[in-house]
N, CA, C and O of each residue as an XYZ file, in Angstrom:
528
protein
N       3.975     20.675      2.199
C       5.175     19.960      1.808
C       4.970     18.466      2.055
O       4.701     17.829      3.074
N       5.210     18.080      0.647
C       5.184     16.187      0.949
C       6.418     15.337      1.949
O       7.559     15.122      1.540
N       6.007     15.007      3.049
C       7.025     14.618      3.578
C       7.781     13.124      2.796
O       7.362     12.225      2.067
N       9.601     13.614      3.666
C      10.434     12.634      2.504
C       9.857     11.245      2.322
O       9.680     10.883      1.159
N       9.492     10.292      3.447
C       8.888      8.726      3.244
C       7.603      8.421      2.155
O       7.541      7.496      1.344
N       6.785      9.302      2.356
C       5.859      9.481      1.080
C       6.089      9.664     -0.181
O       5.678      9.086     -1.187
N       7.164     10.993      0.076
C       7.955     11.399     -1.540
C       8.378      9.878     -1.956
O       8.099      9.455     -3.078
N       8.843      9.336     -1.306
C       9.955      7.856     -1.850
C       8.708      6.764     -1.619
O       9.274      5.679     -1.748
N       7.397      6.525     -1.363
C       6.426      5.607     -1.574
C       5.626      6.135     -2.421
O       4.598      5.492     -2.637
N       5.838      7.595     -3.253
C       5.035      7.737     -4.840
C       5.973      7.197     -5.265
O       5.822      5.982     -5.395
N       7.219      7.718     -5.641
C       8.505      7.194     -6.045
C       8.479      5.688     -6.440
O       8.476      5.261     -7.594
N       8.464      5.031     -5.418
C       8.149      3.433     -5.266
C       6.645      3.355     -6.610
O       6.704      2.932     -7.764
N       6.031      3.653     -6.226
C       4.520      3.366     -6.901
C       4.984      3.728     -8.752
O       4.928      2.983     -9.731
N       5.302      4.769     -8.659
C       6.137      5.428    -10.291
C       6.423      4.556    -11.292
O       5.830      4.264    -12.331
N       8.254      3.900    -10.394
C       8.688      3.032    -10.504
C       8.214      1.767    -10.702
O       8.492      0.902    -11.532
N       7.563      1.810     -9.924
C       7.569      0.111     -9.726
C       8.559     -0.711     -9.106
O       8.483     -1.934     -9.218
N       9.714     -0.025     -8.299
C      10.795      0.057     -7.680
C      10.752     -0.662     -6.229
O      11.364     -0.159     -5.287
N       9.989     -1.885     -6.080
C       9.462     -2.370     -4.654
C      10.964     -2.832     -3.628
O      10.811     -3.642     -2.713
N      12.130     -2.321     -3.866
C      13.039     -2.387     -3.447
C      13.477     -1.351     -2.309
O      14.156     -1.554     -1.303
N      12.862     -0.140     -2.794
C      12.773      0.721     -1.931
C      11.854      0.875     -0.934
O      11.735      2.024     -0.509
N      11.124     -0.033     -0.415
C      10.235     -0.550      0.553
C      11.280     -1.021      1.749
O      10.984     -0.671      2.891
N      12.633     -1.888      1.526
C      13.889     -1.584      2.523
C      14.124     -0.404      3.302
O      14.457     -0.435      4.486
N      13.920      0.808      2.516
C      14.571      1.714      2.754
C      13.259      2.488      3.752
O      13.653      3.354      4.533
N      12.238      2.283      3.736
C      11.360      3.123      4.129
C       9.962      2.287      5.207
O       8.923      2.671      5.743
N      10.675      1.066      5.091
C      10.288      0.004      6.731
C      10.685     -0.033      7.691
O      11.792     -0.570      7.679
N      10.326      0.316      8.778
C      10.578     -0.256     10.253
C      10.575     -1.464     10.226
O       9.793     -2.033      9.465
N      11.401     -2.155     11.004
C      11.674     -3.142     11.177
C      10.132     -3.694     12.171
O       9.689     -4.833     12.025
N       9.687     -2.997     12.835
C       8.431     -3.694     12.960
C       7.440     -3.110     12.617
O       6.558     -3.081     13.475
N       7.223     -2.613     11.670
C       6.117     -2.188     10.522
C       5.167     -3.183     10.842
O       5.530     -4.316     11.156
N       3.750     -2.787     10.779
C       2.175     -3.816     10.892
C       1.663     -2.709      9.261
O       1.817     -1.550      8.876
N       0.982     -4.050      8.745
C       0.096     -3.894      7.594
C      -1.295     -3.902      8.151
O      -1.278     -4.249      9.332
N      -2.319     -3.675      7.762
C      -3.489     -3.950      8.169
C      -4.691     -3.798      6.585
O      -4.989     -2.854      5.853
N      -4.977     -4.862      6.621
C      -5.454     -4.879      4.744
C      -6.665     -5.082      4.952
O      -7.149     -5.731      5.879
N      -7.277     -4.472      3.999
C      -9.186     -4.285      3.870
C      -9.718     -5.874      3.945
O     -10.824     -6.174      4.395
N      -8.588     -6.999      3.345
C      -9.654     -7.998      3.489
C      -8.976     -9.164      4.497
O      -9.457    -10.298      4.494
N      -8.046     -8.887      5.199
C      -7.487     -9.969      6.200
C      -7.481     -9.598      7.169
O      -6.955     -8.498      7.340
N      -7.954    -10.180      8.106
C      -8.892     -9.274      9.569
C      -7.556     -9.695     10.381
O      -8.319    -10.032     11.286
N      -6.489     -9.942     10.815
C      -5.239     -9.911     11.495
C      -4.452     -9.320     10.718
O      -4.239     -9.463      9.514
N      -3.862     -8.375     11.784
C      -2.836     -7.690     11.327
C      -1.659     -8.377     11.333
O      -1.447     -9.373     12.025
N      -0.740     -7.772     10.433
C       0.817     -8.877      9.358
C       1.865     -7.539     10.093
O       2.013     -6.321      9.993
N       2.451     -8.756     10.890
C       3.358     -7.605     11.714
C       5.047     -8.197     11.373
O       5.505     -9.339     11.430
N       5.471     -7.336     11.135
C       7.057     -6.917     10.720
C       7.236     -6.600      9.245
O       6.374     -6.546      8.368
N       8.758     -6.372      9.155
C       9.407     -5.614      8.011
C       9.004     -6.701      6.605
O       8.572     -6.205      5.564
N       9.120     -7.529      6.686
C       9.033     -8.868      5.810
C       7.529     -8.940      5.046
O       7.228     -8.726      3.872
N       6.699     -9.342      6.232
C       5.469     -9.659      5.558
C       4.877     -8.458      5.153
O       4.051     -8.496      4.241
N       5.199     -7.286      5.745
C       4.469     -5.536      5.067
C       4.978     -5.852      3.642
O       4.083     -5.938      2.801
N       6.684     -6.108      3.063
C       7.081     -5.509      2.145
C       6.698     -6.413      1.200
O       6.967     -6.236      0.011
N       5.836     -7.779      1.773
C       5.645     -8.897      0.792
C       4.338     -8.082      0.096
O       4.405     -7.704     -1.074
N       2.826     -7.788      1.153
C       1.525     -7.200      1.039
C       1.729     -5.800      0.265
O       0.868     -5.637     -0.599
N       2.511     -4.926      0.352
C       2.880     -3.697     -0.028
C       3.623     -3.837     -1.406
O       3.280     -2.919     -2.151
N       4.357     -4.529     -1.874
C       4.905     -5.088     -3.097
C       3.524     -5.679     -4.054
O       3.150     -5.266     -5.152
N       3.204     -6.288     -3.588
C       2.013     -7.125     -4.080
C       0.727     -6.111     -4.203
O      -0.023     -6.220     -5.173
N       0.503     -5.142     -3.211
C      -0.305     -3.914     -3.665
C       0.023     -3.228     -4.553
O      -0.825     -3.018     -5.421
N       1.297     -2.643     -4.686
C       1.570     -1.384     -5.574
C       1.722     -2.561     -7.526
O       1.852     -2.154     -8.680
N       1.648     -3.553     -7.129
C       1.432     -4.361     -8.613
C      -0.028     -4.779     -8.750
O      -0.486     -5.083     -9.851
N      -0.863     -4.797     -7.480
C      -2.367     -4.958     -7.929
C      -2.919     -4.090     -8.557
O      -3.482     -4.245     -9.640
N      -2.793     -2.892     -7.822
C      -3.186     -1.926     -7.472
C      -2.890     -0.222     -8.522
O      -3.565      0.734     -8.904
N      -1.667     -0.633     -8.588
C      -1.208      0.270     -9.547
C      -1.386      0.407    -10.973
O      -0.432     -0.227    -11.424
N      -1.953      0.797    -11.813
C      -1.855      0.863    -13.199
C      -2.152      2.030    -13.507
O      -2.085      2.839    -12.581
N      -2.543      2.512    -14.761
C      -2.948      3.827    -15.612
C      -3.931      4.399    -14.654
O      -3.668      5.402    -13.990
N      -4.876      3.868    -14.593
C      -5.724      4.485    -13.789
C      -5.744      4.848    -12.341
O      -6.628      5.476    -11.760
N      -4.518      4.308    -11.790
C      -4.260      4.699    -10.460
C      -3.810      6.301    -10.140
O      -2.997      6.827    -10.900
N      -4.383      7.096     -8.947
C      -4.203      7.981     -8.809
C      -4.878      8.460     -7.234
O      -6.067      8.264     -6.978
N      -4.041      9.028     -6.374
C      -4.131      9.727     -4.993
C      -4.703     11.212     -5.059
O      -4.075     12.223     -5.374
N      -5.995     11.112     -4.700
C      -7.153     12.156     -5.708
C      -6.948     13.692     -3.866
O      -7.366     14.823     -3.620
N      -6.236     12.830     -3.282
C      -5.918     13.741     -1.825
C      -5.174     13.312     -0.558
O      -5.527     12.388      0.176
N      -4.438     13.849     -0.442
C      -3.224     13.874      0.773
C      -3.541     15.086      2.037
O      -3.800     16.289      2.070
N      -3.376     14.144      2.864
C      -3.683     14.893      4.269
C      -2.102     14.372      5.694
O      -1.908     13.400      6.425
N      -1.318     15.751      5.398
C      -0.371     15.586      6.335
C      -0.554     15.845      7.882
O      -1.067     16.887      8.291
N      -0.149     14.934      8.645
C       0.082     15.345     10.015
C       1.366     14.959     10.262
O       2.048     14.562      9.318
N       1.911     15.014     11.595
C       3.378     15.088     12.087
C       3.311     13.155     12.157
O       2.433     12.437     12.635
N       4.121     12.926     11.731
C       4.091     11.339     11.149
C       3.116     10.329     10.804
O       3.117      9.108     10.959
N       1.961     11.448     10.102
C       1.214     10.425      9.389
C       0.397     11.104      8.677
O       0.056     12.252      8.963
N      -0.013     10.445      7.646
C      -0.615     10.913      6.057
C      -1.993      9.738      6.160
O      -1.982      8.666      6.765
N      -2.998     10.273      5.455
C      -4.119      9.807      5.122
C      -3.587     10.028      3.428
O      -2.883     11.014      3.210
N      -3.950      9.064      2.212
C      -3.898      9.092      0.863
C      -5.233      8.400      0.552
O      -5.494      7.232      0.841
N      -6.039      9.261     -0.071
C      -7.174      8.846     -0.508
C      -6.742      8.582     -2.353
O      -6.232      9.425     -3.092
N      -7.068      7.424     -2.647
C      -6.916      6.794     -3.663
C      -8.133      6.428     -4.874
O      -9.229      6.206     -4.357
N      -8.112      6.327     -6.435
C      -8.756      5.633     -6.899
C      -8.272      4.650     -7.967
O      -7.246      5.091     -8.484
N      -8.687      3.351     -8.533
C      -8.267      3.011     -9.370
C      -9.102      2.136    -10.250
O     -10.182      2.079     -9.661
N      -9.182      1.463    -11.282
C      -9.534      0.603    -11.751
C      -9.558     -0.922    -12.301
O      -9.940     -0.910    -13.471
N      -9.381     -1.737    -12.013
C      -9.677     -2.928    -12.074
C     -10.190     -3.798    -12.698
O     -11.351     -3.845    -12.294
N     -10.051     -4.474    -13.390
C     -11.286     -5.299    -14.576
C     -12.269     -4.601    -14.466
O     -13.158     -5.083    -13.764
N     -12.505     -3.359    -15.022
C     -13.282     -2.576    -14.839
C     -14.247     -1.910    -13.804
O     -15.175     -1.111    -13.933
N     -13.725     -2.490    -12.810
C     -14.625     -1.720    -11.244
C     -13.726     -0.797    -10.846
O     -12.557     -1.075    -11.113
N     -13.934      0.250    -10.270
C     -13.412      1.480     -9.737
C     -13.519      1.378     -8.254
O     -14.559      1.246     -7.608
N     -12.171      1.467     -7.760
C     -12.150      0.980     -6.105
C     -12.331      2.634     -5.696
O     -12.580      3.509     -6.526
N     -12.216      2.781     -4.755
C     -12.042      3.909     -4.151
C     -11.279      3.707     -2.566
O     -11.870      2.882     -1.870
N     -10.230      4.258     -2.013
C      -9.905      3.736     -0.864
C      -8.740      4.876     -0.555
O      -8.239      5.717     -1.301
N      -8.472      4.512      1.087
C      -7.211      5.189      1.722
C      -6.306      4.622      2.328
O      -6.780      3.832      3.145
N      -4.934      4.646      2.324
C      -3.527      4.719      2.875
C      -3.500      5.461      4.012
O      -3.377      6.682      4.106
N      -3.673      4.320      5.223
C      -3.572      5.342      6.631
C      -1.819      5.710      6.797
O      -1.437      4.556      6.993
N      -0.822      6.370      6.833
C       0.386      5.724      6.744
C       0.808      6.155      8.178
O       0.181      7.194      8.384
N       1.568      5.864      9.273
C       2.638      6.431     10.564
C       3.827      6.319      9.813
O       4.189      5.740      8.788
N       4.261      6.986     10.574
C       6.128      6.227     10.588
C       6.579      7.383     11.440
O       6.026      8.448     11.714
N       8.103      6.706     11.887
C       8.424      6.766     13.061
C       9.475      8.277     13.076
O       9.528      8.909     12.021
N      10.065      8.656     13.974
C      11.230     10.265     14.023
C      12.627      9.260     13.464
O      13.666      9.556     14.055
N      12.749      8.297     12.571
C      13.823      7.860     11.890
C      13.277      8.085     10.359
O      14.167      7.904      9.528
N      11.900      8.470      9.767
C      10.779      8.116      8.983
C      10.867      6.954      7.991
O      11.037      6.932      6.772
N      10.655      5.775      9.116
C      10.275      4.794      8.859
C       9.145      4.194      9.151
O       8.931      4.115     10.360
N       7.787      3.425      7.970
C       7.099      3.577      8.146
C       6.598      2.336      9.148
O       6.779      1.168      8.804
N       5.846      2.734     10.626
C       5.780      1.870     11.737
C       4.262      0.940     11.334
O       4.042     -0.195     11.757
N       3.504      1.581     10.601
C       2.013      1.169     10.541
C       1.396      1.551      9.145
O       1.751      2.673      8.787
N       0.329      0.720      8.025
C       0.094      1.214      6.953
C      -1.737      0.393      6.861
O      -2.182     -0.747      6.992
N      -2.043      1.117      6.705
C      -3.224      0.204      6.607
C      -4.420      1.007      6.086
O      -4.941      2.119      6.166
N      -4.563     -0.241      5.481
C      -5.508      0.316      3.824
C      -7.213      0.359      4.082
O      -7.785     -0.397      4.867
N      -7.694      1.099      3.496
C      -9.206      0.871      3.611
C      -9.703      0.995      2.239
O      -9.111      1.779      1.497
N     -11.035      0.116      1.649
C     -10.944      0.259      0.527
C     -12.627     -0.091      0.637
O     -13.003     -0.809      1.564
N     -13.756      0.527     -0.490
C     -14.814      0.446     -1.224
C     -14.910      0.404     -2.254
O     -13.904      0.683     -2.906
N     -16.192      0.027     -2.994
C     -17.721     -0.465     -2.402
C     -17.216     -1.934     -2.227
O     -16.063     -2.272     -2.497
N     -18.096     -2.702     -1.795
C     -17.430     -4.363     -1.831
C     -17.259     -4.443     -2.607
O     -16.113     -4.886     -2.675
N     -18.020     -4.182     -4.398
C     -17.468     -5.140     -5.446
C     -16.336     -4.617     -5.644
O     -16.246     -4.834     -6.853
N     -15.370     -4.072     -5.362
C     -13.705     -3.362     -5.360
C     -13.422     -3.885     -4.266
O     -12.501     -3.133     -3.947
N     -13.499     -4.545     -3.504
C     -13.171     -4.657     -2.339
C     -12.650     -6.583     -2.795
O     -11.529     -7.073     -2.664
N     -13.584     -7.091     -3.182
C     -13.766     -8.376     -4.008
C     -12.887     -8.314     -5.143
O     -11.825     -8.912     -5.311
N     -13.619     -7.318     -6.074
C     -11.843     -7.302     -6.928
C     -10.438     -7.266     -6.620
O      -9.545     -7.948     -7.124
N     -10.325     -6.049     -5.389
C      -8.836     -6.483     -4.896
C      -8.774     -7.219     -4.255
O      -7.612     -7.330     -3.865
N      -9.750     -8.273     -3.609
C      -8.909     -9.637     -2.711
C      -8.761    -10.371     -3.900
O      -8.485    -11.457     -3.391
N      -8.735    -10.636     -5.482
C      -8.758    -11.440     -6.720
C      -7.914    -10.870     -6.712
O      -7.043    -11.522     -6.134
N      -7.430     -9.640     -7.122
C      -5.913     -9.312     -7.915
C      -5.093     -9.390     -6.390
O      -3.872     -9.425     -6.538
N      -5.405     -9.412     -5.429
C      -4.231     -9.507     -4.608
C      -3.551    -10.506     -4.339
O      -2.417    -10.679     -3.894
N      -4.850    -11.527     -4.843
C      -4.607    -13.162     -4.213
C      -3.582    -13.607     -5.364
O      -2.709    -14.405     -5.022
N      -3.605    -13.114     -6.852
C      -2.948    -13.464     -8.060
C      -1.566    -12.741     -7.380
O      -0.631    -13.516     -7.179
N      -1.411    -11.630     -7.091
C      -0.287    -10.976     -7.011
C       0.557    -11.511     -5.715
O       1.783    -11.427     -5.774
N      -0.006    -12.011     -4.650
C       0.484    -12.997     -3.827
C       0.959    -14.287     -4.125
O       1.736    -14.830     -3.339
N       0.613    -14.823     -5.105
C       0.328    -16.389     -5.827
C       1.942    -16.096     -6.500
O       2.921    -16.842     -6.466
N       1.801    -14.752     -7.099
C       2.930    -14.606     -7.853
C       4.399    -14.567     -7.318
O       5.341    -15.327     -7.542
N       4.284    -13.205     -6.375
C       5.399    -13.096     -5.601
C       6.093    -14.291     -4.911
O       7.300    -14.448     -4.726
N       4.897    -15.232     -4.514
C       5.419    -16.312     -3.127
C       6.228    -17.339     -4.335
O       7.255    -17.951     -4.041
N       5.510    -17.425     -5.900
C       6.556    -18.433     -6.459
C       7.832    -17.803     -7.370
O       8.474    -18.521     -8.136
N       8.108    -16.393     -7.190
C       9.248    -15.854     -7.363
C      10.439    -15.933     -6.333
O      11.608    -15.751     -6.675
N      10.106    -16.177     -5.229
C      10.581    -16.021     -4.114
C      11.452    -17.609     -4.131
O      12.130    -17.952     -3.162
């Protein structure tokens, strides 16, 4: 059984619905991203990195090829494509007995995907910060 915070972060991903990232943050949520070696701690800067992922990151070719449940936390092994490079990577996720998610942090291969998503992340950051 997919637990509910996951159900509602495919949901989110579906959509494209980065609103519901409110609903499913701890208020001190930590990100931890394949290419920024300090971790981005609270509700704010996760939902900025996590918004900005599920628009890098997400397209046709995106897809969670395996899910691994434990009692508040999921491993999501991922693949996708990119100006044509194929990342391969995982979604460590926690969250807390409110299931809100406390910790998320991504791991991602080979470098040249790794290089592609610090390019589409850096655009998708570039973007968000002048919507804001």
């Amino acid at each position: 059984m997919i637990p509910s915070v996951i159900q509602t972060w495919h949901q989110l991903l579906k959509t494209q619905n980065t609103a519901l990232l409110d609903e499913i943050l701890a208020d001190d949520a930590r990100m931890h991203s394949p290419v920024i070696h300090t971790v981005q701690e609270g509700k704010e800067i996760t939902k900025m990195y996590l918004s900005c992922a599920a628009t890098a990151l997400f397209n046709d070719s995106f897809k969670y090829v395996r899910e691994v449940y434990d009692d508040g936390f999921a491993l999501l092994e991922f693949e996708t494509i990119i100006d044509g490079i194929t990342i391969n990577g995982v979604d460590m996720i926690s969250w807390n007995k409110d299931n809100l998610i406390t910790d998320f942090k991504v791991m991602a291969r080979p470098l040249k995907g790794i290089n592609t998503l610090h390019k589409a992340m850096g655009e998708a950051l570039e973007h968000y910060m002048k919507a804001q």
